[in-house]
Legacy VTK file of the C-alpha trace (Angstrom):
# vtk DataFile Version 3.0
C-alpha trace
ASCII
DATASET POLYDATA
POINTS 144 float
-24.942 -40.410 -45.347
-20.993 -41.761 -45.368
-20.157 -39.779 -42.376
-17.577 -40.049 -39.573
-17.879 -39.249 -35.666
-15.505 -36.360 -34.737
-14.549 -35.321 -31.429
-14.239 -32.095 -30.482
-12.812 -31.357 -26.854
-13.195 -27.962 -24.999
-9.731 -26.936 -23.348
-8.527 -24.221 -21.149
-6.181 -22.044 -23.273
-3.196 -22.738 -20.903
-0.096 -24.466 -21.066
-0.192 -27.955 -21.151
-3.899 -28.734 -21.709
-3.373 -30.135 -25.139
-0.656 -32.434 -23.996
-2.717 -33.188 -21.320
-5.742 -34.796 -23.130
-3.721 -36.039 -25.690
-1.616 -38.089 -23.162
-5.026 -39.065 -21.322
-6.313 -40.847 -24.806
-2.775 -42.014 -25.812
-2.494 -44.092 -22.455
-5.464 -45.493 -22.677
-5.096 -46.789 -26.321
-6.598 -44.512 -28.287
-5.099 -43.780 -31.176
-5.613 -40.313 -32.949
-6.195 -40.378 -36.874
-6.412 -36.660 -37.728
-6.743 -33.376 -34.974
-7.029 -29.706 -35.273
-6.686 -26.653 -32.899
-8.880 -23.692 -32.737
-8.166 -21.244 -30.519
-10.403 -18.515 -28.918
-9.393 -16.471 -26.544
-9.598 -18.109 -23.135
-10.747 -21.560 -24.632
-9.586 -23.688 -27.409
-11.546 -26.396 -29.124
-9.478 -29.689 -29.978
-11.521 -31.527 -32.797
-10.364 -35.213 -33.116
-10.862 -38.308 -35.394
-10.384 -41.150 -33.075
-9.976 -45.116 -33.537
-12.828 -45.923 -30.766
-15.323 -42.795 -30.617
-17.550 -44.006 -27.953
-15.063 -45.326 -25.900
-13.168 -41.848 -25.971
-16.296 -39.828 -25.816
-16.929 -41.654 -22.594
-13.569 -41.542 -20.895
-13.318 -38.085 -21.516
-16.661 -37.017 -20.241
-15.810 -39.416 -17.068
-12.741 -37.346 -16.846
-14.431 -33.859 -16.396
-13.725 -32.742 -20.185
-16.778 -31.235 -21.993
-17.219 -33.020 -25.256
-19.083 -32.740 -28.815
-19.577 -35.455 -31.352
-20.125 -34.136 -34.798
-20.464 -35.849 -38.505
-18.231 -34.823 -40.350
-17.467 -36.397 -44.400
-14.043 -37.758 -44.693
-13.072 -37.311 -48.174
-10.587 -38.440 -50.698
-9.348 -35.495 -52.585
-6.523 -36.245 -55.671
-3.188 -35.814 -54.221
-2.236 -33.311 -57.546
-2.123 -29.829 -58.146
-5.761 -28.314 -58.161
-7.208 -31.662 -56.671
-8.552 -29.635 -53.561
-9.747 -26.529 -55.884
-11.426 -29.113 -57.486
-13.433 -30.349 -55.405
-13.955 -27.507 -53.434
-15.265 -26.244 -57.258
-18.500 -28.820 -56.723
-19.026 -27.783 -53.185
-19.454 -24.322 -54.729
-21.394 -25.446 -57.274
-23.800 -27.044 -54.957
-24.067 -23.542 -53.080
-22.972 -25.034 -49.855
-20.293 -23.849 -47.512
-17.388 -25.019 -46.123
-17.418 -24.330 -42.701
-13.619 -25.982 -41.904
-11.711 -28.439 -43.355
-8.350 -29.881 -41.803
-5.810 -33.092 -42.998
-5.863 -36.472 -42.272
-2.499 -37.916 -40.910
-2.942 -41.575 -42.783
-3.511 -41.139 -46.572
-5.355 -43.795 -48.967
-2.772 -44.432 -51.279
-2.988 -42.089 -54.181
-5.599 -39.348 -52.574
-5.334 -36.932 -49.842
-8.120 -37.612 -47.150
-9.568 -34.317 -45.547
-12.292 -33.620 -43.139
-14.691 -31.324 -44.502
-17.418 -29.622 -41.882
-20.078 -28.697 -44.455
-23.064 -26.656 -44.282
-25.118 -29.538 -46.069
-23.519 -32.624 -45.826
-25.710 -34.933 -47.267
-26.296 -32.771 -50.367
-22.579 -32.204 -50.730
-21.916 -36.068 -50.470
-24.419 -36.712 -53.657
-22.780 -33.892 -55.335
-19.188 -35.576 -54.768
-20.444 -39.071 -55.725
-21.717 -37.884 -58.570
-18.402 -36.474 -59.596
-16.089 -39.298 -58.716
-15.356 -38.576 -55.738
-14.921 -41.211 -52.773
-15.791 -40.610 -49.521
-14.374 -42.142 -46.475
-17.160 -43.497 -43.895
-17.132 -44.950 -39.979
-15.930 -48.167 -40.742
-12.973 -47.541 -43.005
-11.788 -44.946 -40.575
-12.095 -47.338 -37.505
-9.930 -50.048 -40.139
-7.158 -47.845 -40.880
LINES 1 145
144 0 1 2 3 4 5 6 7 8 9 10 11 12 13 14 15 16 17 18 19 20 21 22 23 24 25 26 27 28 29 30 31 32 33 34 35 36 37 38 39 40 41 42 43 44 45 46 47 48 49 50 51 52 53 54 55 56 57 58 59 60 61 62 63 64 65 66 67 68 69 70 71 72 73 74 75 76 77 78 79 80 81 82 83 84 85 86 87 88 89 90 91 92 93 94 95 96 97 98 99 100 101 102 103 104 105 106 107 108 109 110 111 112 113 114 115 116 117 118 119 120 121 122 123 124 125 126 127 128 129 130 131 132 133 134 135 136 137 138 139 140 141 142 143
């Protein structure tokens, strides 16, 4: 499976915990490709695309931050109007769900990239391949 390692840090729901670990990975060079926020009551969960995933993973952990690595597909979606219905048409199709999906901040060019958290990944991948549609893996991401 194409996949891509994604972060996802457990914060307080305070003030300032965000900028915190954000600051933590900026100053030690890592950059961060795509994030998203979701909140729940006293806890959010910051879910991250990072240029070095091990290296973060670590460094965070070290730091006292409880951390999750997930696979998530990275994929190129047309940047025109239906593009995303589109492809979330052939997820559908394939009966799988989409459990989140969030932007990433570089593009390829001519296509949106999103990160889809899918039910069935690897079945959903085929199903995109088969339709034309690229899918961003590990080593791209780490390029960009």
């Amino acid at each position: 499976m194409t996949s891509v390692k994604q972060v996802s840090v457990f914060l307080e729901n305070r003030k300032g915990s965000l900028a915190a670990v954000c600051a933590l990975l900026g100053e030690s060079g890592f950059n961060i490709l795509a994030l998203s926020i979701a909140e729940i009551d006293t806890y959010g969960i910051c879910r991250v695309i990072l240029s070095d995933t091990d290296a973060a993973v670590k460094l965070l952990r070290d730091k006292g931050y409880t951390v999750r690595v997930t696979e998530v597909l990275v994929v190129c979606v047309p940047d025109r109007p239906s593009g995303l219905a589109d492809v979330l048409a052939i997820i559908e199709k394939e009966d799988i769900s989409v459990e989140y999906l969030y932007s990433f901040v570089r593009n390829s060019g001519f296509d949106a990239l999103l990160i889809f958290r899918l039910s069935d990944s690897e079945r959903a991948e085929l199903a995109l391949k088969r339709n034309c549609i690229k899918i961003i893996g590990q080593k791209q991401i780490e390029e960009m």
